[in-house]
N, C-alpha and C positions, 0 to 999 in steps of 0.2 A: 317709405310707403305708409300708408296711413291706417290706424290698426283695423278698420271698417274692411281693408283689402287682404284677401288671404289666395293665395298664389296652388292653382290646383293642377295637379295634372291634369291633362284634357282626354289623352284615352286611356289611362289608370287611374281614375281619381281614387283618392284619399279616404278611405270611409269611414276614418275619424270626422274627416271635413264632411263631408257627405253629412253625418249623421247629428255634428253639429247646428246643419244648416238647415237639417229637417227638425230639429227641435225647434229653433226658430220660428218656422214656418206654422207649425204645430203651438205655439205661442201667441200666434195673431202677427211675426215679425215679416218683414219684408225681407226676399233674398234677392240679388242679381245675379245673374248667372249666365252663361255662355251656350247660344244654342247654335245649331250650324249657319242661321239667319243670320239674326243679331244678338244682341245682349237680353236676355228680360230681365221685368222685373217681378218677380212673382211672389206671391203670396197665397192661402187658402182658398183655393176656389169656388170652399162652399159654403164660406164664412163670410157674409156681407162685411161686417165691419172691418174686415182686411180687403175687401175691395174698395171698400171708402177712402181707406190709409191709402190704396195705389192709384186712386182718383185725386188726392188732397198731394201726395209725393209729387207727381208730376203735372199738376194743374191741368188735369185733363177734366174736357165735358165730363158728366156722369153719364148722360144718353148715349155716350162713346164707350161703345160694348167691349166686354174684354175676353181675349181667345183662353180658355181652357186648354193646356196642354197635360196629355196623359201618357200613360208609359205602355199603354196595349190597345189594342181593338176593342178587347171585351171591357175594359173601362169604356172607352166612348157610346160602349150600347147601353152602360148602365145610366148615361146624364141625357142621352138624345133618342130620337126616333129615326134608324138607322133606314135609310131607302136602297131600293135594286142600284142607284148609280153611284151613290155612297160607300156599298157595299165593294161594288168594283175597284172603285178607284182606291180605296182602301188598302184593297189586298195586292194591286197594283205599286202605290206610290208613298207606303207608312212603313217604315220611319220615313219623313225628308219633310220639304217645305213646303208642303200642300194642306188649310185649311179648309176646315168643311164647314157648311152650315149647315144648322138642321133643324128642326121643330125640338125643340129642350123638352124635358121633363121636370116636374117641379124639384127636383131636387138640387136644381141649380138655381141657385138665388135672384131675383129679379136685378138687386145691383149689379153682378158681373153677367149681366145681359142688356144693359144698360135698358132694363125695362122692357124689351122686347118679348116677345114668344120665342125665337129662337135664339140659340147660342152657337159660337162657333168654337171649332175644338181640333186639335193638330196632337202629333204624335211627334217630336222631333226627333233628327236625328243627329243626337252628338250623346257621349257617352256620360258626360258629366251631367245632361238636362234627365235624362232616361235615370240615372243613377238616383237624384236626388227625388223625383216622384215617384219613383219604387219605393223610397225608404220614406219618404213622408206619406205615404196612404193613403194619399187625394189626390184630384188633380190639382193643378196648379194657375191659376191666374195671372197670366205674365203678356201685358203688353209690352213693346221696347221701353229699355231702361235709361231713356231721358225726359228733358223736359218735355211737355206737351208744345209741339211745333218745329222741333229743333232737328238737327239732322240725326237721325238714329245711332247707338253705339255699337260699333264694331271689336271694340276694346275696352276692358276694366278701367282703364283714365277716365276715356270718354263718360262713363257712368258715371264718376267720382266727380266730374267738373262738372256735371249737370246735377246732379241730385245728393251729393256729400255727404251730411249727417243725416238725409231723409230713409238712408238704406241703413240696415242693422247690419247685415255681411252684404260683401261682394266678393264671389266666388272667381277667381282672373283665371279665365282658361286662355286667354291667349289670344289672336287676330280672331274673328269668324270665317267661315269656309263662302260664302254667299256676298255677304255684306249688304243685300237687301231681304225685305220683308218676305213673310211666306206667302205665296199667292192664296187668292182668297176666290174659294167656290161656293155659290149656294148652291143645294140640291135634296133642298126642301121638296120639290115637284118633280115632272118626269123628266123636264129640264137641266142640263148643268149651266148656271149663269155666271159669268165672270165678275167678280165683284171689285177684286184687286189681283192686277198680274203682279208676280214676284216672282220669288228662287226657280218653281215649278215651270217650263215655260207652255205656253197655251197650246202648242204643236203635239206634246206630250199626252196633253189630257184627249185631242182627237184624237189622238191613235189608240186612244182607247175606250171613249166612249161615243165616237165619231162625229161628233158635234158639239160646239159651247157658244153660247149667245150671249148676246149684253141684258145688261138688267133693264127692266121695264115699268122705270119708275122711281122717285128718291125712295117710297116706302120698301124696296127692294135693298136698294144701296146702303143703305144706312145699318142694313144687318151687316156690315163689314166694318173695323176700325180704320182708319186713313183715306175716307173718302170726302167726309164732309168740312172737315176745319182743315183749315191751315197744318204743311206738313213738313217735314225734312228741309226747313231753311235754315242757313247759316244766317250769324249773325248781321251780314254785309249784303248789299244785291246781289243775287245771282240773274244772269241775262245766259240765254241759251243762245246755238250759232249752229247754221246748218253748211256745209263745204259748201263755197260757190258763192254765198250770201256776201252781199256788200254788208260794211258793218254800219249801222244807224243805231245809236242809243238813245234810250227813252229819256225827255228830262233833262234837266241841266246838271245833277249833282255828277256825275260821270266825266263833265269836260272843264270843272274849271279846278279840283283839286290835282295832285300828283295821284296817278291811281297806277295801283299794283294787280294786273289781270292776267287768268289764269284759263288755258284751254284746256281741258283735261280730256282728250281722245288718239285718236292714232293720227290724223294730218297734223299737217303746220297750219296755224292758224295765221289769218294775211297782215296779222300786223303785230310793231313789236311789243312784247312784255315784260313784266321787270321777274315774274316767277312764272313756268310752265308746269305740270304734271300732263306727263303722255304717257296713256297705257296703250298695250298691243294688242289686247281684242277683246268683244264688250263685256266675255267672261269677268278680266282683271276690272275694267271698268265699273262694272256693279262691285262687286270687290271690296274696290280703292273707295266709291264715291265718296259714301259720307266724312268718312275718315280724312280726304284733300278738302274737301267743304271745311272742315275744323281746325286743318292744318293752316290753309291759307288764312283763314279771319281770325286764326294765331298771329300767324307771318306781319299785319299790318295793311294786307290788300283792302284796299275800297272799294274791288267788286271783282269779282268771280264770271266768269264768259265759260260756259260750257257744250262741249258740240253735243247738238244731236242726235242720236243713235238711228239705226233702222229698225221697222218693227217687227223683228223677227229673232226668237228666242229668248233672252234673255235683255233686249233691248225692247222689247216693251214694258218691262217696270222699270226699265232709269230712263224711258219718257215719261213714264207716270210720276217719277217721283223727281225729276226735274221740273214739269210740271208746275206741281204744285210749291217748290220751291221757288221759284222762280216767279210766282202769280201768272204766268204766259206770255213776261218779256222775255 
C-alpha cells in the first residue's frame, strides 16, 4: 500500500489520523477522504490557493465551482445567505447527500466559487468526513477525488490510480454507501431548482417542499459542479441500452476489433459477452457503477453497453451520469 494511503476506520475513526489529516489541511495540503457519496478531495475552503492546488490536482475548469462541506448548520449560515426553503430542507435532509445553493458571503473566496455569487455547500454524512471538519475548523472544499472527466471514486485505489502523488494523505474508509454524487439544489429564490440529481432522490425533496423545477437557463446551471464539461467516462466507450431495443452501434470502431461488452443492470442483455456485471436494483446499480466502469476498462473491454434505468428515485442520477459518460450513444 502506498505510504500517501492510511487505512481508517469508517464509523470509529482514528483521531490520531483525524488530526493528522487536519494538520494537513491547515497547511494548504490536500486530503481524500471517504464521504457517504463518493471519495473527496478536499482542501481549505477559504484558502484560494488550496482551491487552485484542487483545480491544478485534477485538471478541472476553474469556472467549475467547488462544493463546501461543513460539519453543522450553523457553519453553513456563517459562508451563505440561508432562505425559508434552504432552511427546511436542512433540518429535513443534513447530514446526507443533498447540496444547496445559495447566494455566498464574501468570506468564501471567489476561486472555490468558481467566480460565481453563489456557492454550494453540503453537510455529509459519514463519520469520518464530519470528524475531520470538526477538527480542522473550516469547511472544507472537496469536489470528487479523481481526475477531471473520469468516473468518480468509490474507493481509496480508485483515488490513488487517478491522482497518486497529487494528494498529500488518502484517508481509505472503505467502499462509499451511495456511489454517486450528492444531488445538487439551488435555492437561492422562492424556487427549489434541480441542478444535479444524485444520492437525494427528487421524490424526497417534494414531499417536503412540494415542488422542484428545472433550471432556467446555462447561467443557472453552471452554479452546480458536473453539469457543463465532460463527466464520469471510462477510459473505453460507454453505449447505453434500453430492454426491448435492437442493438445498433454507432461507428465502425465497435465491429471490427474483438470487443469485451458489458451490461451492467437486472435483465439479460440480447446478445453474447465475454464479461457481464448484473446488479438487482438501481439502489446497488448507482452503488457499483463507477467502480464496474473502472473494473472493466481494467479487464481489457473495448466498450462498455450499459442498460438504462427508469427515472424514478435513484435512477435519475445513473441517467445523468451515464449520460454524460457515454456523450448520448
Amino acid at each position: 500500500m502506498p505510504d500517501t494511503i492510511v487505512r481508517i476506520d469508517p464509523w470509529n475513526p482514528d483521531r490520531e489520523l483525524i488530526a493528522r489529516a487536519a494538520v494537513t489541511l491547515s497547511e494548504g495540503g490536500l486530503v481524500a477522504f471517504p464521504t457517504e457519496t463518493v471519495y473527496g478531495l478536499g482542501g481549505n475552503g477559504l484558502d484560494p490557493e488550496a482551491a487552485r492546488r484542487i483545480y491544478r490536482a485534477k485538471g478541472r475548469p476553474s469556472e467549475n465551482p467547488l462544493i463546501l462541506h461543513v460539519a453543522s448548520p450553523a457553519e453553513a449560515d456563517s459562508l451563505a445567505d440561508i432562505t425559508p426553503n434552504a432552511e427546511k430542507l436542512i433540518e429535513h435532509f443534513w447530514p446526507g447527500p443533498l447540496t444547496i445553493v445559495l447566494h455566498s458571503k464574501a468570506i468564501v473566496p471567489l476561486t472555490v466559487r468558481g467566480g460565481l455569487e453563489t456557492v454550494a455547500i453540503r453537510m455529509p454524512a459519514h463519520p469520518v468526513a464530519l470528524a475531520l471538519i470538526e477538527k480542522a475548523g473550516f469547511p472544507i472544499a472537496a469536489p470528487s477525488a479523481n481526475r477531471s472527466g473520469r468516473p468518480s471514486p468509490t474507493d481509496a485505489k480508485s483515488v490513488f490510480e487517478d491522482l497518486g502523488g497529487s494528494v498529500d494523505l488518502i484517508l481509505d474508509g472503505g467502499a462509499t454507501r451511495y456511489g454517486v454524487e450528492s444531488t445538487v439544489i439551488d435555492v437561492t429564490g422562492n424556487d427549489v431548482v434541480l441542478l444535479r440529481p444524485g444520492g437525494m432522490s427528487v421524490e424526497d425533496l417534494i414531499s417536503v417542499v412540494g415542488s422542484v423545477s428545472s433550471p432556467d437557463g446555462e447561467h443557472v446551471l453552471k452554479r452546480s459542479p458536473g453539469t457543463r464539461f465532460r463527466h464520469y467516462a471510462p477510459g473505453i466507450p460507454l453505449l447505453t441500452w434500453r430492454e426491448g431495443e435492437e442493438i445498433r452501434f454507432a461507428g465502425d470502431e465497435h465491429g471490427k476489433k474483438r470487443r469485451v461488452i458489458s451490461y451492467m443492470g437486472m435483465r439479460r442483455f440480447p446478445e453474447e459477452t465475454l464479461r457481464s456485471i448484473y446488479f438487482e436494483d438501481p439502489e446497488n446499480y448507482a452503488r457499483g457503477l463507477f467502480s464496474a466502469m473502472r473494473e472493466l476498462e481494467r479487464s481489457g473491454a473495448e466498450v462498455i453497453i450499459a442498460e438504462w434505468p427508469e427515472v424514478e428515485g435513484v435512477g435519475r442520477a445513473i441517467q445523468d451520469r451515464l449520460r454524460r459518460a457515454s456523450g448520448g450513444h
